[in-house]
C-alpha positions in Angstrom: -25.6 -23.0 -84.5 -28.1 -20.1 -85.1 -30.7 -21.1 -87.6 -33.3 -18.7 -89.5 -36.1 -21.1 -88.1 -34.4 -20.5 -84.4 -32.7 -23.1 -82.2 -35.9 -23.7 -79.9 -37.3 -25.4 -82.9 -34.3 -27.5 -83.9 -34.0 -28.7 -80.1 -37.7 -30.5 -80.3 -37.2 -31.9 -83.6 -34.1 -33.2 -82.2 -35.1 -33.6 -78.4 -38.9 -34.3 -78.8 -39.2 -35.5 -75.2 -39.2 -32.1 -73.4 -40.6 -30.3 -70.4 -43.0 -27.4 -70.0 -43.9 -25.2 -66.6 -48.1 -25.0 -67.1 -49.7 -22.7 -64.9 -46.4 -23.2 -62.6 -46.7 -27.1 -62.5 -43.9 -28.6 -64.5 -45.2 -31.5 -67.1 -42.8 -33.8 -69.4 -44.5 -33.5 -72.8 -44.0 -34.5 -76.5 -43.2 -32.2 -78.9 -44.0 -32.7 -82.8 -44.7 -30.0 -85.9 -48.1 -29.7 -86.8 -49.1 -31.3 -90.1 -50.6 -29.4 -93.0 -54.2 -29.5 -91.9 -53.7 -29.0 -88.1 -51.5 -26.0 -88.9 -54.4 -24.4 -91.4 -57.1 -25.4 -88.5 -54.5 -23.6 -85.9 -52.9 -21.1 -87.2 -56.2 -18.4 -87.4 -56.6 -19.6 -83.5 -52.7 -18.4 -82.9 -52.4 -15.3 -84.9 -56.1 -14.3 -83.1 -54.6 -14.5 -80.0 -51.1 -13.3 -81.0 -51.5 -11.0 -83.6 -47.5 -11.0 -83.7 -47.4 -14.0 -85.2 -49.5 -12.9 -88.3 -47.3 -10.0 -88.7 -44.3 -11.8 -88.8 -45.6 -13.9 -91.0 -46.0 -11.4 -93.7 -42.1 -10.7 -93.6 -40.6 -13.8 -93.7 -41.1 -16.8 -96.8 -40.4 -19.6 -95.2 -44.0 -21.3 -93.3 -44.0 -20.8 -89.7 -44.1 -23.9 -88.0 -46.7 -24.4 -85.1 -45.9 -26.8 -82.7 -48.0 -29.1 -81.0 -46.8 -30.4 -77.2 -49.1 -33.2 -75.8 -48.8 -33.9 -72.3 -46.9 -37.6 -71.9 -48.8 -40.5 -71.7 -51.7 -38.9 -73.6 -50.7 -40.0 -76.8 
């Protein structure tokens, strides 16, 4: 199923427990949505380095969600 927020997104919340290459090492991590305050602190960080994101923001009403993956074990 195809979902406006895309099917990347509904995976974590679904499958939290994920994997991610980083700098071409792969690392199991865990995958959660950013609360309120972490997304307000993040989101000018993002949108600096992606100004995509910003952009796209303006067309769409729903809120973005910004993910945040921590490695396993470090939480």
């Amino acid at each position: 199923m195809t979902t406006a927020i895309g099917d990347w997104y509904c995976n974590l919340r679904a499958q939290s427990d994920a994997e991610l290459v980083i700098d071409g090492r792969r690392r199991k991590i865990h995958a959660r949505t950013a609360n309120a305050e972490e997304r307000a602190r993040l989101w000018p960080q993002i949108t600096e380095a992606y100004r995509g994101y910003a952009n796209y923001q303006t067309r769409t009403t729903r809120e973005i969600p910004v993910v945040i993956c921590e490695l396993a074990g470090t939480r």
